[in-house]
VOBAPA-742137 format. One record per residue (C-alpha): x, y, z. Coordinates in pm, whole numbers, padded with zeros to 5 digits, always signed. Layout:
BEGIN
XYZ ...
// end
This chain:
BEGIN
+00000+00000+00000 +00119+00343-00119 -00105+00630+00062 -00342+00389+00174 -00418+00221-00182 -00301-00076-00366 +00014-00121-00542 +00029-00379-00848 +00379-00462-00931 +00499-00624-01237 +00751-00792-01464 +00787-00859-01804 +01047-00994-02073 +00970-01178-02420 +01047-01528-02430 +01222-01595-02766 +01192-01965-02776 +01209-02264-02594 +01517-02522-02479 +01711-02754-02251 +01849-02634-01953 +02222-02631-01991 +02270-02760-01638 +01940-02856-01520 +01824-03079-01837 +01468-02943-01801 +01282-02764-02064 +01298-02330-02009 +01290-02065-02203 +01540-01796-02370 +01490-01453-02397 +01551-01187-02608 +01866-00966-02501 +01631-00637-02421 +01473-00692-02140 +01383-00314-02160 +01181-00374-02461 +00911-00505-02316 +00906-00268-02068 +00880+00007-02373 +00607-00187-02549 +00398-00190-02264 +00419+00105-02258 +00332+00204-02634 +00019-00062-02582 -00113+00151-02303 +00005+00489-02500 +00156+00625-02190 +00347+00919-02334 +00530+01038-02054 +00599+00779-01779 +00761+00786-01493 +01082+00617-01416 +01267+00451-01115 +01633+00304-01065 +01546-00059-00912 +01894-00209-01009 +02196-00083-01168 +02200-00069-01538 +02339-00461-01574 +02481-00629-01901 +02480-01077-01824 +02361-01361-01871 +02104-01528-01709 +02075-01909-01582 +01994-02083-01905 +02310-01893-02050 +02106-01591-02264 +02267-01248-02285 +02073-00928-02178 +02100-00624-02108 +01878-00345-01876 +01949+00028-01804 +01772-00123-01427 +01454+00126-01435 +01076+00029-01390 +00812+00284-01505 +00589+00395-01246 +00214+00434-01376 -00093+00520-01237 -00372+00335-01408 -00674+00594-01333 -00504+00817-01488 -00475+00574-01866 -00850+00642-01861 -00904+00970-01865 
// end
């Protein structure tokens, strides 16, 4: 709760494919390298012109578990929903 209401929190990254686990043997997914791009088409969907952004991590440039690349500048965008409808 922020002020008294709700808070939704959310994540979001496009899965590129599907694979084998390079140490667990188990089906997973790869991603694409942007993880930020989902983030901006979210965004676009919603047409929120002007969001507003915070730092959560440090912009970060690895690999995950499974072994795929990415990159993030490390910001979530902020939105408040009532407002989309207006």
């Amino acid at each position: 709760m922020v002020g008294g209401l709700p808070v939704w929190v959310a994540t979001a990254r496009f899965d590129r494919g599907i694979g084998i686990g390079t140490k667990s043997g188990l089906p997973t997914h790869h991603i694409v390298p942007d993880v930020d791009a989902e983030r901006a088409y979210i965004l676009q969907s919603l047409q929120v012109a002007q969001p507003h952004f915070v730092r959560v991590v440090d912009a970060q440039l690895g690999h995950n578990a499974t072994g795929d690349g990415f990159f993030t500048d490390g910001q979530a965008a902020v939105l408040n929903l009532e407002s989309l409808n207006q």
